[in-house]
TORROLUM-460581 format. One record per atom (N, C-alpha, C): residue in one letter; x, z, y; atom name. Coordinates in Angstrom, 3 decimals, padded with zeros to 6 digits. Layout:
N
+------+----------+----------+----------+------+
: code :        x :        z :        y : site :
+------+----------+----------+----------+------+
:    A :        X :        Z :        Y :   CA :
...
+------+----------+----------+----------+------+
***
This chain:
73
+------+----------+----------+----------+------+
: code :        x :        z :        y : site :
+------+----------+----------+----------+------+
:    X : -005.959 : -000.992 :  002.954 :    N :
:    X : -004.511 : -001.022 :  002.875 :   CA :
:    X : -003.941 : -000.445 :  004.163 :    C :
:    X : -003.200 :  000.744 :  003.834 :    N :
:    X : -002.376 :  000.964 :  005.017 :   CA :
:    X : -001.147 :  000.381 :  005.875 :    C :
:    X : -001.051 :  000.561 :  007.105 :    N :
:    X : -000.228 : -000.516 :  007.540 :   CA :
:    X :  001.143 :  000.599 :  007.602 :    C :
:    X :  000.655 :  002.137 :  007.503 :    N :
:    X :  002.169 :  003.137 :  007.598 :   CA :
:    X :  003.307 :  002.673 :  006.352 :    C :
:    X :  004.179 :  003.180 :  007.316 :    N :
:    X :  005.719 :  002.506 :  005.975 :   CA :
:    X :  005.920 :  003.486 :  004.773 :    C :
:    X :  005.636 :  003.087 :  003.782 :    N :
:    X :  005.904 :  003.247 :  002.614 :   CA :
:    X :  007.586 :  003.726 :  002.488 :    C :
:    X :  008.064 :  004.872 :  002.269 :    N :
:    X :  009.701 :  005.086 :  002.186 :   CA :
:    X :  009.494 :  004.857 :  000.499 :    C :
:    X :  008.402 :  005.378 : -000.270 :    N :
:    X :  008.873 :  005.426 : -001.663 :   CA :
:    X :  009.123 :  003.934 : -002.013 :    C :
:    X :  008.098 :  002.882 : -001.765 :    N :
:    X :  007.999 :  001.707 : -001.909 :   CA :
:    X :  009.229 :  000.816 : -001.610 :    C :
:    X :  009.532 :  001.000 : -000.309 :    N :
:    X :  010.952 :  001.164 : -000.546 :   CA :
:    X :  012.054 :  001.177 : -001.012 :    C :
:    X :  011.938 :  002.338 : -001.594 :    N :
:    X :  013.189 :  002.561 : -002.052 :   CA :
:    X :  012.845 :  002.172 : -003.905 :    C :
:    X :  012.206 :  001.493 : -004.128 :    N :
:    X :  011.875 :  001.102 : -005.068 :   CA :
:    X :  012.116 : -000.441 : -004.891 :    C :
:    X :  012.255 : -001.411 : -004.218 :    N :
:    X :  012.674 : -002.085 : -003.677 :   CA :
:    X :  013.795 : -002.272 : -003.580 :    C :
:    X :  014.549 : -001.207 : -003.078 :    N :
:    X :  015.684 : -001.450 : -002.694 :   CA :
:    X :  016.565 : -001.039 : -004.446 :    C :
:    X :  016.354 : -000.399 : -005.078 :    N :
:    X :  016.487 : -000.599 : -006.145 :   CA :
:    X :  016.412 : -001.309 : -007.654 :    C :
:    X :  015.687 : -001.936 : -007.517 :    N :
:    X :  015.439 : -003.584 : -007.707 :   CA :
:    X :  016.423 : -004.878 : -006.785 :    C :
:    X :  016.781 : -004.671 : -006.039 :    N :
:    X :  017.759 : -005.524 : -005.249 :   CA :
:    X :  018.550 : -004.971 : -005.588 :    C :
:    X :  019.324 : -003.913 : -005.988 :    N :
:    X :  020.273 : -003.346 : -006.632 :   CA :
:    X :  020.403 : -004.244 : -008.072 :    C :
:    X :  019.579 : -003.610 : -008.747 :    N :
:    X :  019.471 : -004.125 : -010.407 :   CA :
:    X :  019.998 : -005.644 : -010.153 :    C :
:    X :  019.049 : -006.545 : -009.724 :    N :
:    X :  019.694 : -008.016 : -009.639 :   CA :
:    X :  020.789 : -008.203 : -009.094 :    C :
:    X :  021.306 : -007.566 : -007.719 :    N :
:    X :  022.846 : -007.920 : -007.689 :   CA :
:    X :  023.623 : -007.257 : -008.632 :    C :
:    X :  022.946 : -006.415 : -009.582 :    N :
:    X :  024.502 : -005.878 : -010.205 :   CA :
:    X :  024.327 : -006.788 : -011.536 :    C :
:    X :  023.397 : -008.174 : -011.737 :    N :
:    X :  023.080 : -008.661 : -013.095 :   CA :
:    X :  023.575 : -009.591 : -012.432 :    C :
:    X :  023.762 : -010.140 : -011.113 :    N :
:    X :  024.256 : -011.459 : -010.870 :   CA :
:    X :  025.649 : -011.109 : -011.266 :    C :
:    X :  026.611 : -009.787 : -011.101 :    N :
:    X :  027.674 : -009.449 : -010.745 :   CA :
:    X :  028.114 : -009.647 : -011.858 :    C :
:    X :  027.568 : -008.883 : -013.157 :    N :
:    X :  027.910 : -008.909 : -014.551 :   CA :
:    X :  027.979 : -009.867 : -014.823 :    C :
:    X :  027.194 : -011.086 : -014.795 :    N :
:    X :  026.964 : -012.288 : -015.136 :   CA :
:    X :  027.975 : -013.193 : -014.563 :    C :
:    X :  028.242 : -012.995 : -013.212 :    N :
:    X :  028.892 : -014.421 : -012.125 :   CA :
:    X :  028.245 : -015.477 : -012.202 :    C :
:    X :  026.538 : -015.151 : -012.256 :    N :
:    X :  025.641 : -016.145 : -012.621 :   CA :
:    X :  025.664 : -016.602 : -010.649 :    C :
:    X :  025.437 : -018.023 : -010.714 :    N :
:    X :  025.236 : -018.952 : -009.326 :   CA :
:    X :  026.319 : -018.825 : -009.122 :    C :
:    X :  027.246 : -019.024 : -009.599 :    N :
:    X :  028.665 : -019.571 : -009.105 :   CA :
:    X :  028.937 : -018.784 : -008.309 :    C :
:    X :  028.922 : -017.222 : -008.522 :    N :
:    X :  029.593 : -015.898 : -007.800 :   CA :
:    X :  030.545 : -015.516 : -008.382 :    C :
:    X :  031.512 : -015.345 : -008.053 :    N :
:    X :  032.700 : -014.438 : -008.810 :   CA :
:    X :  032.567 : -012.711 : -008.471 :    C :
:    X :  032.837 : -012.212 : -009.473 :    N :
:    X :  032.830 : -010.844 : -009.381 :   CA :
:    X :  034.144 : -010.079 : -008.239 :    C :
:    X :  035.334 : -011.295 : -008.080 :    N :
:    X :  035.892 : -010.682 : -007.236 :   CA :
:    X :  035.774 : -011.363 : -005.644 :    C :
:    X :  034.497 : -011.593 : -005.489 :    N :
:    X :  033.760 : -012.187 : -004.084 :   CA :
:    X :  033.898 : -010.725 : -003.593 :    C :
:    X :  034.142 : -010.442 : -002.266 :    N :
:    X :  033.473 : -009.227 : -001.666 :   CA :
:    X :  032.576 : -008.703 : -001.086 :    C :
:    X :  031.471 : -010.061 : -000.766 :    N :
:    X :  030.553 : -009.823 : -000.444 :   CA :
:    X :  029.518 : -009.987 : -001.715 :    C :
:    X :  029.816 : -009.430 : -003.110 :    N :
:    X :  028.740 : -008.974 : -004.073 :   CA :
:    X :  028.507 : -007.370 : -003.924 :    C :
:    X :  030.342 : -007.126 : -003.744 :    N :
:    X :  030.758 : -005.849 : -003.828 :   CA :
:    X :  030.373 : -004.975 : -002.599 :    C :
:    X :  030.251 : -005.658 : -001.405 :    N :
:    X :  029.096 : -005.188 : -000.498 :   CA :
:    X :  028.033 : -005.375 : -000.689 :    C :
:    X :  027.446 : -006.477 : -001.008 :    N :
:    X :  025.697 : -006.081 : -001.088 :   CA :
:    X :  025.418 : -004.909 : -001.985 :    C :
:    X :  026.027 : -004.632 : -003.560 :    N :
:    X :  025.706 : -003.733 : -003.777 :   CA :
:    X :  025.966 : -002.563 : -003.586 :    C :
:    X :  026.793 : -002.144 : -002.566 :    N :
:    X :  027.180 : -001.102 : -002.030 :   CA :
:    X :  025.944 : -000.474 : -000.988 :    C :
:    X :  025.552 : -001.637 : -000.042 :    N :
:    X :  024.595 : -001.386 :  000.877 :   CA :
:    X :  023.455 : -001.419 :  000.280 :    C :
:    X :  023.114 : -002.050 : -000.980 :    N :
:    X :  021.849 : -001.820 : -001.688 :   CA :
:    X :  021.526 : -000.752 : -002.241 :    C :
:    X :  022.641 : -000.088 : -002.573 :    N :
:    X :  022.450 :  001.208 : -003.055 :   CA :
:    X :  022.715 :  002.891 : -001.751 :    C :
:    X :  023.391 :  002.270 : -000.558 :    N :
:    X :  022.759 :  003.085 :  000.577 :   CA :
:    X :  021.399 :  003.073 :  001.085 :    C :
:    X :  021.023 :  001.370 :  001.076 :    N :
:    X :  019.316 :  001.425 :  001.279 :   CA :
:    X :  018.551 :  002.384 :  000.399 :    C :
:    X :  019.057 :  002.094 : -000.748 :    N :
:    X :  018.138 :  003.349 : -001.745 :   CA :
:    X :  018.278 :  004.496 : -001.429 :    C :
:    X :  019.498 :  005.171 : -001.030 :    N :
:    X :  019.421 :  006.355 : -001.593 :   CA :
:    X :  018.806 :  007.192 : -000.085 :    C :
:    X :  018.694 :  006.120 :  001.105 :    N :
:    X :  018.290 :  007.122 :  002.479 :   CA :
:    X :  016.792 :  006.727 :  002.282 :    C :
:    X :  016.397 :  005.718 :  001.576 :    N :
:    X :  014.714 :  005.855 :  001.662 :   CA :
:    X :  014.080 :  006.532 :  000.589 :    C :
:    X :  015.146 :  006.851 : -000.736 :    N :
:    X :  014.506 :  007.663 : -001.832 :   CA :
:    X :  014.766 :  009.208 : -001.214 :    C :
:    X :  016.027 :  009.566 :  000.371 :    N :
:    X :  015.582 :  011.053 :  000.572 :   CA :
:    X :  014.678 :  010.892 :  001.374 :    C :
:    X :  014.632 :  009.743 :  001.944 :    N :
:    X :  013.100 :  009.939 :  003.256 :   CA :
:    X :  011.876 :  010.244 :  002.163 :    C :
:    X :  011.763 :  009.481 :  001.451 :    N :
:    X :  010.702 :  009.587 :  000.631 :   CA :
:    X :  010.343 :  010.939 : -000.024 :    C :
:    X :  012.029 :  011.869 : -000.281 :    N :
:    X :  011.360 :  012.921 : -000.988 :   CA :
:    X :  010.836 :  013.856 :  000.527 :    C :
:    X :  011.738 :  013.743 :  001.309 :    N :
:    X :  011.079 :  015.067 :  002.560 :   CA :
:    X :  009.598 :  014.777 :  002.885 :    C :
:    X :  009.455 :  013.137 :  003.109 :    N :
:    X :  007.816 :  013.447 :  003.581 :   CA :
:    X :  006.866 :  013.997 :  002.060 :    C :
:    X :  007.504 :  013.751 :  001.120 :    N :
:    X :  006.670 :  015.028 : -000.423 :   CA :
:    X :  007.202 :  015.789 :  000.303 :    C :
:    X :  008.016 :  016.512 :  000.404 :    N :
:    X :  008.339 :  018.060 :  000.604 :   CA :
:    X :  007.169 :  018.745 :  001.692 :    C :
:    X :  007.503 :  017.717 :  003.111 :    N :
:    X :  006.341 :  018.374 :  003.913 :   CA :
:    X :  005.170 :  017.938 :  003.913 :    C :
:    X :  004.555 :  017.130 :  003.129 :    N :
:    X :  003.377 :  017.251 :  002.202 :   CA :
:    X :  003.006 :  018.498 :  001.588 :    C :
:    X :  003.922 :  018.650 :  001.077 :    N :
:    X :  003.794 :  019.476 : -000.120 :   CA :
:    X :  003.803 :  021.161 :  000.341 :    C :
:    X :  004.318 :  021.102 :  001.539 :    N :
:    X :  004.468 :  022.177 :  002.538 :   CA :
:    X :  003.897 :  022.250 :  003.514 :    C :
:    X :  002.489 :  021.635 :  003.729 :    N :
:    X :  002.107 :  021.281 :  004.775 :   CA :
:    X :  002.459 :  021.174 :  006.217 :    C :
:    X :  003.665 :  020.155 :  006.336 :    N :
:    X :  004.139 :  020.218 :  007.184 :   CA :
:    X :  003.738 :  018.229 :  007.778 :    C :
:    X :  002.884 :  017.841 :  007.391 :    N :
:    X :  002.861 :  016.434 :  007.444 :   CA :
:    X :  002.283 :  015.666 :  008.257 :    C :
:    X :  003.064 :  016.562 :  009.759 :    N :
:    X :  002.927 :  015.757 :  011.554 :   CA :
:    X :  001.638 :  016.914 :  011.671 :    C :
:    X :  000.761 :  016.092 :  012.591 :    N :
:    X : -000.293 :  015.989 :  013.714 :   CA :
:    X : -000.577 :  017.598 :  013.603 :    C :
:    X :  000.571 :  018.729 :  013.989 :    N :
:    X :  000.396 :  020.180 :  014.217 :   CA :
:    X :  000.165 :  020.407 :  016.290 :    C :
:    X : -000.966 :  020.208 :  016.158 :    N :
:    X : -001.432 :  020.439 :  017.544 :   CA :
:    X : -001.355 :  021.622 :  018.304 :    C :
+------+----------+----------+----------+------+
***
């Protein structure tokens, strides 16, 4: 098991924390109201977490994929 950070994993993660706050939101399940503002921020920031680790995730494919992936001595 590697201990390097996973961006895809990530952002797979962080998209899943998305999904459930936006089912608590729909719902107002746990005694949340939809017009709380801090639902309306978490899923705001849940879905910035996603979307900067799903582009980290695509550049290190890209320079993978371009062999561009570090240790150029």
């Amino acid at each position: 098991m590697s201990a390097a950070f996973d961006s895809e994993r990530a952002a797979e993660c962080a998209e899943q924390l998305n999904a459930l706050l936006l089912i608590i939101y729909e719902n107002e399940s746990e005694g949340i109201s939809k017009n709380n503002p801090l639902v309306g921020n978490a899923l705001n920031l849940s879905a910035c977490i996603h979307h900067f680790f799903r582009e980290q995730a695509l550049g290190e494919t890209r320079d993978r994929l371009c062999g561009l992936g570090g240790n150029h001595g």
